[in-house]
Chimera marker file (.cmm) of the C-alpha trace (Angstrom):
<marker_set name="trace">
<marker id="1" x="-57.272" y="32.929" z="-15.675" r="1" g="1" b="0" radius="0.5"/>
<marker id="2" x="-57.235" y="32.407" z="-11.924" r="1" g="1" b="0" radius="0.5"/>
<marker id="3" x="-54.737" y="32.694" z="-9.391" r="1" g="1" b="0" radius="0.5"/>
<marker id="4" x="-54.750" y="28.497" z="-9.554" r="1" g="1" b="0" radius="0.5"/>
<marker id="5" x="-54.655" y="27.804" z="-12.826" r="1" g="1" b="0" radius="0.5"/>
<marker id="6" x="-51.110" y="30.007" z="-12.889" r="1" g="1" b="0" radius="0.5"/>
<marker id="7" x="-50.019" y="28.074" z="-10.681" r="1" g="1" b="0" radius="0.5"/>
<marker id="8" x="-50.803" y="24.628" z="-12.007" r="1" g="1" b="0" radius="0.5"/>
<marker id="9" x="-49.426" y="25.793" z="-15.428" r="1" g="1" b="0" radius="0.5"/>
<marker id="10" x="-46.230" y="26.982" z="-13.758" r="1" g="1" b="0" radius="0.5"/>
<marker id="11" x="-45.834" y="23.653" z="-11.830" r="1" g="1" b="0" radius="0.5"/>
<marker id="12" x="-46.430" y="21.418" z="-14.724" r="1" g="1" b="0" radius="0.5"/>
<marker id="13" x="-43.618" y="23.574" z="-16.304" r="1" g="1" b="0" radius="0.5"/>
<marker id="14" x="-41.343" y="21.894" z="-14.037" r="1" g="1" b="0" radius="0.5"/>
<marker id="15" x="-42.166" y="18.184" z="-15.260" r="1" g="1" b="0" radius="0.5"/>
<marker id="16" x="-39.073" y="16.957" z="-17.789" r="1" g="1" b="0" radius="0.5"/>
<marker id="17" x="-41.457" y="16.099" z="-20.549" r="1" g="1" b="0" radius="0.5"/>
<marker id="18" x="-43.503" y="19.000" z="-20.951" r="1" g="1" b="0" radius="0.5"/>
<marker id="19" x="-42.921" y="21.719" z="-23.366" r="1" g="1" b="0" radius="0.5"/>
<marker id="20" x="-42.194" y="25.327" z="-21.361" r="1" g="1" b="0" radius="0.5"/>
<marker id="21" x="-42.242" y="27.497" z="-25.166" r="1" g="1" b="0" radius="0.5"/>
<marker id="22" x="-45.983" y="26.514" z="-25.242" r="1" g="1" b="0" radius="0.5"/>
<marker id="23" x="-46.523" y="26.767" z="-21.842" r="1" g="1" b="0" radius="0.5"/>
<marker id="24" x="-45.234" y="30.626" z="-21.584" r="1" g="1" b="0" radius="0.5"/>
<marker id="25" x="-46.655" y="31.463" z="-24.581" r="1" g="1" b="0" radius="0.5"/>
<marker id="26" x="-50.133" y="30.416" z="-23.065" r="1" g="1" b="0" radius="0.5"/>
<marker id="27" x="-49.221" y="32.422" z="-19.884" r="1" g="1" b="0" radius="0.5"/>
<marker id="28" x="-48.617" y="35.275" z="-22.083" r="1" g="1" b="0" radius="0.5"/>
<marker id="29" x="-51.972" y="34.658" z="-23.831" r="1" g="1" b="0" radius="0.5"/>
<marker id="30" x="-53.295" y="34.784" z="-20.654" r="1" g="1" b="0" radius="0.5"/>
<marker id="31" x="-52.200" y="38.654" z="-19.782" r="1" g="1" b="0" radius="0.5"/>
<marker id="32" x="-49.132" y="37.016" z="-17.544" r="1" g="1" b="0" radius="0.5"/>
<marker id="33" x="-45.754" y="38.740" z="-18.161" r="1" g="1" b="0" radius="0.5"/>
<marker id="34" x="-42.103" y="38.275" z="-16.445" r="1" g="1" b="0" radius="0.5"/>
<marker id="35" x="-40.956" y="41.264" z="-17.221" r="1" g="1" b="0" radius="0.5"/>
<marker id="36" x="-37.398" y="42.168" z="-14.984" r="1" g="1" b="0" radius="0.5"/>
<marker id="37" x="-35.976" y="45.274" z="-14.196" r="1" g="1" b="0" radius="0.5"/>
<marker id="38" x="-32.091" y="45.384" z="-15.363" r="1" g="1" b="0" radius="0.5"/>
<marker id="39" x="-30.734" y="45.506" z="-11.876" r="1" g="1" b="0" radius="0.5"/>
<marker id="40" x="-32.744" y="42.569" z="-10.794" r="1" g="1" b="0" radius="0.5"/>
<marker id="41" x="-29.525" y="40.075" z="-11.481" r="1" g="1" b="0" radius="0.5"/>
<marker id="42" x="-27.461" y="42.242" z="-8.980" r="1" g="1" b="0" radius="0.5"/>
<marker id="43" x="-30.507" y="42.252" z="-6.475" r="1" g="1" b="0" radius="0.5"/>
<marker id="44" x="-30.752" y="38.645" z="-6.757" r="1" g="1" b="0" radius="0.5"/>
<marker id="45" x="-27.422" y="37.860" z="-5.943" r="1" g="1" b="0" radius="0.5"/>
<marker id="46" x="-26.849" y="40.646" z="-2.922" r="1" g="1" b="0" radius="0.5"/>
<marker id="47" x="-30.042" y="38.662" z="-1.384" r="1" g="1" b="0" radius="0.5"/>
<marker id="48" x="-28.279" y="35.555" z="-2.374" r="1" g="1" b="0" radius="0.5"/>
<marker id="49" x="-24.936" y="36.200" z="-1.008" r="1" g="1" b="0" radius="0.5"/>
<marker id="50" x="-25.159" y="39.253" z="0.976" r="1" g="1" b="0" radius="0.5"/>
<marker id="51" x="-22.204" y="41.429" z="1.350" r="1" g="1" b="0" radius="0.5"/>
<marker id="52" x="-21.651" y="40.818" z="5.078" r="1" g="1" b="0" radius="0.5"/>
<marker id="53" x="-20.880" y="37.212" z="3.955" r="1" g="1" b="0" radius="0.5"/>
<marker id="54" x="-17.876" y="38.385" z="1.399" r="1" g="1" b="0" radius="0.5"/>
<marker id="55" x="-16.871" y="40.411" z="4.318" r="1" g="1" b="0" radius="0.5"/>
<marker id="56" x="-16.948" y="37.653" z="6.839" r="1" g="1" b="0" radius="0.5"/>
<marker id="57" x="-15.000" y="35.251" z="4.156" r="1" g="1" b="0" radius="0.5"/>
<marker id="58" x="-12.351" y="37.398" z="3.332" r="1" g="1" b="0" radius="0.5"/>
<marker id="59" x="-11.334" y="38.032" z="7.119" r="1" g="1" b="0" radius="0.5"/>
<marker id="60" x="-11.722" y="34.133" z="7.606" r="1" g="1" b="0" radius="0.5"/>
<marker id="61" x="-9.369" y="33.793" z="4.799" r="1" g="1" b="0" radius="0.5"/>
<marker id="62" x="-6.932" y="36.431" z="5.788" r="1" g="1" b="0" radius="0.5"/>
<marker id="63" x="-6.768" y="34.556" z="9.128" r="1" g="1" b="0" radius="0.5"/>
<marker id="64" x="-5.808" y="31.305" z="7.859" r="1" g="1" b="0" radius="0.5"/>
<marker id="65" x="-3.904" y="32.582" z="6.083" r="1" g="1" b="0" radius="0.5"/>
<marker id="66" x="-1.828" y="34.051" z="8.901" r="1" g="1" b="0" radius="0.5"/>
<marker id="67" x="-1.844" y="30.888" z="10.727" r="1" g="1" b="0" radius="0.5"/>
<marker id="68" x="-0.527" y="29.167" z="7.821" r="1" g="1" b="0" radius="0.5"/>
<marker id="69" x="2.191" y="31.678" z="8.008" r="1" g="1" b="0" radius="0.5"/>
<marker id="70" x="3.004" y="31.435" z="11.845" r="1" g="1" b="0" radius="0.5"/>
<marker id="71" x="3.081" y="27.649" z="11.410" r="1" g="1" b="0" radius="0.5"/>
<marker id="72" x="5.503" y="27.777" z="8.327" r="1" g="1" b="0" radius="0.5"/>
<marker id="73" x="7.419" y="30.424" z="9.884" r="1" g="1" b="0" radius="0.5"/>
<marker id="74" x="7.565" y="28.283" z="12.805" r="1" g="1" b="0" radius="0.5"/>
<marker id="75" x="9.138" y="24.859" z="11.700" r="1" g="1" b="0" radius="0.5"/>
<marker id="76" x="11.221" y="27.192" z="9.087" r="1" g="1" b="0" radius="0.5"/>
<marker id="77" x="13.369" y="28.989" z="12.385" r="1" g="1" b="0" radius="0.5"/>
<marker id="78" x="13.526" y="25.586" z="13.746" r="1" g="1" b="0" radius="0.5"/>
<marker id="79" x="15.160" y="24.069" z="10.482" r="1" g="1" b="0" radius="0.5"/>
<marker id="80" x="17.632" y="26.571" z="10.530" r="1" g="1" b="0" radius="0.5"/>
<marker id="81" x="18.614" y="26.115" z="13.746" r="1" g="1" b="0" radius="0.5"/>
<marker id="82" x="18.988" y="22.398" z="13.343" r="1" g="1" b="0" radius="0.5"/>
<marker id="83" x="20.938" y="23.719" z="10.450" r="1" g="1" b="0" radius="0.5"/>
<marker id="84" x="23.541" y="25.531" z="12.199" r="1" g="1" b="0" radius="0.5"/>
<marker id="85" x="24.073" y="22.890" z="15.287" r="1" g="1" b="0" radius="0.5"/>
<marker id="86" x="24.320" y="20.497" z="12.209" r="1" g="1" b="0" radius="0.5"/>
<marker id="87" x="27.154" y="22.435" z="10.605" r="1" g="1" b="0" radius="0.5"/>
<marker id="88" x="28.839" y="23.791" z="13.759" r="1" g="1" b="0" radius="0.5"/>
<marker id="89" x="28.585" y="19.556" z="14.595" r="1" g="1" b="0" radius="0.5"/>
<marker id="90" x="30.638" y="18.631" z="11.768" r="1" g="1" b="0" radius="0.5"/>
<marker id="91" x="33.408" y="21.194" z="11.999" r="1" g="1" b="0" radius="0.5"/>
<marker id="92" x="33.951" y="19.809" z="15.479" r="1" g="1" b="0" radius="0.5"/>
<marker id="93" x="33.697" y="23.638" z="16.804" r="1" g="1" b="0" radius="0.5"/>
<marker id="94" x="30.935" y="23.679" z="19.035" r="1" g="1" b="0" radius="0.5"/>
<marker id="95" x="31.607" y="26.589" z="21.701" r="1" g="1" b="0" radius="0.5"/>
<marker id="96" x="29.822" y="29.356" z="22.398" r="1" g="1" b="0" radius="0.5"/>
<marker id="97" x="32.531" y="31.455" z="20.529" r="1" g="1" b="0" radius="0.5"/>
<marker id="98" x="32.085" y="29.544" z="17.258" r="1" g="1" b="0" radius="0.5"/>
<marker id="99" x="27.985" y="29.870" z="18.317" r="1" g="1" b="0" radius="0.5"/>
<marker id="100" x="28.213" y="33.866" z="18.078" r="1" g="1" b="0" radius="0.5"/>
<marker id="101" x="30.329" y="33.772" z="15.508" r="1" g="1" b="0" radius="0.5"/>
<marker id="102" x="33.544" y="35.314" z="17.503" r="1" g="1" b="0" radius="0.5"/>
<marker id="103" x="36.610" y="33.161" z="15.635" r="1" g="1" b="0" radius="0.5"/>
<marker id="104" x="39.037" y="35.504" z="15.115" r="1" g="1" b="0" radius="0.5"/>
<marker id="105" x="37.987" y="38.703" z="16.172" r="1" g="1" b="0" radius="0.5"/>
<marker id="106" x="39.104" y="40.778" z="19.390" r="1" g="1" b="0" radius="0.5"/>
<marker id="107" x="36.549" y="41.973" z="21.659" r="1" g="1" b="0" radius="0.5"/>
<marker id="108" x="37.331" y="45.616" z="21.440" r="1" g="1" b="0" radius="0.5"/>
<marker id="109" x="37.001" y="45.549" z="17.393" r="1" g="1" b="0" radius="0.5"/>
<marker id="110" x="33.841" y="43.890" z="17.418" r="1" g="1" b="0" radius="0.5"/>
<marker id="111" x="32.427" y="46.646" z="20.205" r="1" g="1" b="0" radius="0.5"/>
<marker id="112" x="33.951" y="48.975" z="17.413" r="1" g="1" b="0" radius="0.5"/>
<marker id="113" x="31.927" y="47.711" z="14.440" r="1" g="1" b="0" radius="0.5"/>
<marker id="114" x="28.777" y="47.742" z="17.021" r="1" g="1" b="0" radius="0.5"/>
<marker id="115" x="29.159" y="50.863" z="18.382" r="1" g="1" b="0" radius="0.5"/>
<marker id="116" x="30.504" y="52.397" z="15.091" r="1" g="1" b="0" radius="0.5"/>
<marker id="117" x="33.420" y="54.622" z="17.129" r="1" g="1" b="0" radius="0.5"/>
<link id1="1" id2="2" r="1" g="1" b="0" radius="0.2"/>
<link id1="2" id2="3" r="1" g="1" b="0" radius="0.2"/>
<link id1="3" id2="4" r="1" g="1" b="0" radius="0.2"/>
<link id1="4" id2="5" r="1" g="1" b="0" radius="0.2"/>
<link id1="5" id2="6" r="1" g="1" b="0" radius="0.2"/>
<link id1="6" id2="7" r="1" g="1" b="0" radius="0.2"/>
<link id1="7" id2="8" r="1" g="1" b="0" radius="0.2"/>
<link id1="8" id2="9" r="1" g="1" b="0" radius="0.2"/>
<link id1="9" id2="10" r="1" g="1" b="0" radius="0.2"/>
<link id1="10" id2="11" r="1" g="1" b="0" radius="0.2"/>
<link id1="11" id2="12" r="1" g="1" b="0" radius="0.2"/>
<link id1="12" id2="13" r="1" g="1" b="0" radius="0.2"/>
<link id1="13" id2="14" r="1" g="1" b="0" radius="0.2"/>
<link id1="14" id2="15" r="1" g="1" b="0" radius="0.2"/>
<link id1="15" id2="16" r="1" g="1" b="0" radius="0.2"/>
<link id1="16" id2="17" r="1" g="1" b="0" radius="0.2"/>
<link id1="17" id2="18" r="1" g="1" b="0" radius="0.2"/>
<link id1="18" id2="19" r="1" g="1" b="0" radius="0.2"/>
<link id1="19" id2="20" r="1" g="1" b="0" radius="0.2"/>
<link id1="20" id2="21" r="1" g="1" b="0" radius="0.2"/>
<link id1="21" id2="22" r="1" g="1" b="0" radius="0.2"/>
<link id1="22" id2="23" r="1" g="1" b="0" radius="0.2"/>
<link id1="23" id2="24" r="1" g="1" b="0" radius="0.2"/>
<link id1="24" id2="25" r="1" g="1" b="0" radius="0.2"/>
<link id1="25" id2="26" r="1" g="1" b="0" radius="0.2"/>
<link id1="26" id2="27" r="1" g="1" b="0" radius="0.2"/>
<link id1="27" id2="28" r="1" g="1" b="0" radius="0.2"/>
<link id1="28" id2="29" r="1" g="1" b="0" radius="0.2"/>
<link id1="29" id2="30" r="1" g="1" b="0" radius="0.2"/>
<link id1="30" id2="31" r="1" g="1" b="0" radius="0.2"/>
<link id1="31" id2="32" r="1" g="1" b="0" radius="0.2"/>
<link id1="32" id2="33" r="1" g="1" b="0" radius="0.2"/>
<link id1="33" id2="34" r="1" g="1" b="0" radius="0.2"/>
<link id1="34" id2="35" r="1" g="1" b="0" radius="0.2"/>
<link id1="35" id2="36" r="1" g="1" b="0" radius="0.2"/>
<link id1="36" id2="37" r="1" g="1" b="0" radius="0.2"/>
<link id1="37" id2="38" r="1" g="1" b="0" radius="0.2"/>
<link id1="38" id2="39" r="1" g="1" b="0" radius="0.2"/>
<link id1="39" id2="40" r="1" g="1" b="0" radius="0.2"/>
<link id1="40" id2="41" r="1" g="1" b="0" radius="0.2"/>
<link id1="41" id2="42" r="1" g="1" b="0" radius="0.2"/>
<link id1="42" id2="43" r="1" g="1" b="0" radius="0.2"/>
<link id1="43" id2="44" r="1" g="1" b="0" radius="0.2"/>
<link id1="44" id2="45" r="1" g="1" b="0" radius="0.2"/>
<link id1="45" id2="46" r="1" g="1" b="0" radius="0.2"/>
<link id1="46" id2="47" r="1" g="1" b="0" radius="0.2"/>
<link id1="47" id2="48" r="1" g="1" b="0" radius="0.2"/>
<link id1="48" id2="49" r="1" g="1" b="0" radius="0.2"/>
<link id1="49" id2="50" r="1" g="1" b="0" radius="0.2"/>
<link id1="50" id2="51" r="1" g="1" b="0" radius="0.2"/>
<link id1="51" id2="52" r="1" g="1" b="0" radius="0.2"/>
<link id1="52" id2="53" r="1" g="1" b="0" radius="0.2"/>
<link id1="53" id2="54" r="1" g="1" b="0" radius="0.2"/>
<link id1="54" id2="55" r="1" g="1" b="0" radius="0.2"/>
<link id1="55" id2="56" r="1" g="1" b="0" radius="0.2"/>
<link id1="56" id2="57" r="1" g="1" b="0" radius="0.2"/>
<link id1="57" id2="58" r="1" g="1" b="0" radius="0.2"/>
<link id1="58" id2="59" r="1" g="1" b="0" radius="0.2"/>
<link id1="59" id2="60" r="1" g="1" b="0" radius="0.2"/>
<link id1="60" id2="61" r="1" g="1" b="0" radius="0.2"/>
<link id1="61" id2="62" r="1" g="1" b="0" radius="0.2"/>
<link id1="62" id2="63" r="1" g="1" b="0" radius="0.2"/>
<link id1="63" id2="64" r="1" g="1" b="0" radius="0.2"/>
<link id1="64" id2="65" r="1" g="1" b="0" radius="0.2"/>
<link id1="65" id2="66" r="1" g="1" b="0" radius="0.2"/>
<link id1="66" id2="67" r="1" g="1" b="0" radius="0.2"/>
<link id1="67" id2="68" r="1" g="1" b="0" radius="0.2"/>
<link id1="68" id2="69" r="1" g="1" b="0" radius="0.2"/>
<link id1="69" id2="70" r="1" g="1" b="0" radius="0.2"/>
<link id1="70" id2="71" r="1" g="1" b="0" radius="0.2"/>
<link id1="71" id2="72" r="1" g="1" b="0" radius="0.2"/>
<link id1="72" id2="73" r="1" g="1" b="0" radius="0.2"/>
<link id1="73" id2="74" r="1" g="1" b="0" radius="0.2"/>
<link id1="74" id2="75" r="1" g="1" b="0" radius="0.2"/>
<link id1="75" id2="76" r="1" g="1" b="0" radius="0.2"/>
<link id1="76" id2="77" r="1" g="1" b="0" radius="0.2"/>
<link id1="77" id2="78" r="1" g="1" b="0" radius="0.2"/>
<link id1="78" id2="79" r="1" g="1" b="0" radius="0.2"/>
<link id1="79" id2="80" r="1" g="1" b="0" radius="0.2"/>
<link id1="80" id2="81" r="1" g="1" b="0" radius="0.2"/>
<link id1="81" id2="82" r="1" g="1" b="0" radius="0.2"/>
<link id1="82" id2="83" r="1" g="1" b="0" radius="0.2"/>
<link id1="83" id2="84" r="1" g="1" b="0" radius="0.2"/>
<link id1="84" id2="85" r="1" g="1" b="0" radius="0.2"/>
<link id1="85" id2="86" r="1" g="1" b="0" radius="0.2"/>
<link id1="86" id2="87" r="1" g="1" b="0" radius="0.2"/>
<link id1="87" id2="88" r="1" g="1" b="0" radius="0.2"/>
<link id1="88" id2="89" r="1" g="1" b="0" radius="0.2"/>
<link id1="89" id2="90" r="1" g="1" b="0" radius="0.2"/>
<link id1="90" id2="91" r="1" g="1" b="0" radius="0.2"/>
<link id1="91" id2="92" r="1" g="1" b="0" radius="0.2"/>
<link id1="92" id2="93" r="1" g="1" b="0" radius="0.2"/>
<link id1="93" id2="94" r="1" g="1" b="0" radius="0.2"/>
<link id1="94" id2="95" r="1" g="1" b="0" radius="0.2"/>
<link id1="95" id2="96" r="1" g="1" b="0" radius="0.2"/>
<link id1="96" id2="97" r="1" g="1" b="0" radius="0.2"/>
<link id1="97" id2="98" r="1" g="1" b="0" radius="0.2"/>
<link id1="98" id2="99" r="1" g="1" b="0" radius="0.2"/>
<link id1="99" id2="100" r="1" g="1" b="0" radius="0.2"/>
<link id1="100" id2="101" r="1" g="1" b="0" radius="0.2"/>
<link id1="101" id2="102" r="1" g="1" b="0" radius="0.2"/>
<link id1="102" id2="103" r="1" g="1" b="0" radius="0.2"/>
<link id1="103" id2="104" r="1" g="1" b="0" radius="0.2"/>
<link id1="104" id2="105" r="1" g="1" b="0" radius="0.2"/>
<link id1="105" id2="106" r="1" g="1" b="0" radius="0.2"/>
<link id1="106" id2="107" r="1" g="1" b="0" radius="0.2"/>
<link id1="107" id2="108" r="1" g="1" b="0" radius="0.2"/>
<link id1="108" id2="109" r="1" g="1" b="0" radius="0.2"/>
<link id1="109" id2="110" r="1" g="1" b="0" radius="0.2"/>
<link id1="110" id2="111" r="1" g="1" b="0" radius="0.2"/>
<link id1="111" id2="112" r="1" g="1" b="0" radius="0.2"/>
<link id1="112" id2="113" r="1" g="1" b="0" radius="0.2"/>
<link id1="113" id2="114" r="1" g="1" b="0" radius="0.2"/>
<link id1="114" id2="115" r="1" g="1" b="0" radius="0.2"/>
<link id1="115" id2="116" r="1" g="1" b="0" radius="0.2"/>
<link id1="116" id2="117" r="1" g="1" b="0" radius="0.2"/>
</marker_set>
């Protein structure tokens, strides 16, 4: 069997209504054998999808994923900001004390707590 006739029985294998059994078994008549190696799955798919690729994705993702952080991270400061002025609002104790937190507390015990003498 010639190099053309291989390939005209391997084309008309493609057509929906032929019949590939009798079609390989003639190829095998023939002397023509697919015989694979066990690794050729794994060869296949490193040509297919090399491993630079699963490289290049996984930084890709890593970096989305860090500006999806930096934008939640972002609007969540803000929110609890607006937050606090909200709440410092509705006491009716907006001053820079209240802001810092300084109510009730003397200067020279909060340097104490800071300093830790």
């Amino acid at each position: 069997m010639n190099p053309s006739e291989v390939k005209t029985l391997i084309i008309d294998s493609l057509s929906p209504d032929s019949d590939s059994k009798a079609i390989s078994a003639r190829l095998e008549l023939e002397g023509v054998s697919f015989d694979f190696d066990s690794g050729i799955r794994d060869s296949v798919l490193d040509r297919i999808f090399p491993v630079a690729l699963k490289v290049k994705g996984e930084i890709e993702f890593i970096r989305n994923m860090n500006f999806a952080f930096r934008s939640i991270a972002i609007s969540g400061v803000a929110a609890i900001i607006l937050l606090l002025i909200s709440i410092f609002l509705m006491e009716g104790s907006f001053s820079v004390d209240s802001f810092l937190g300084l109510r009730d507390n003397y200067d020279e015990s909060i340097v104490c707590l800071l300093t830790g003498k």
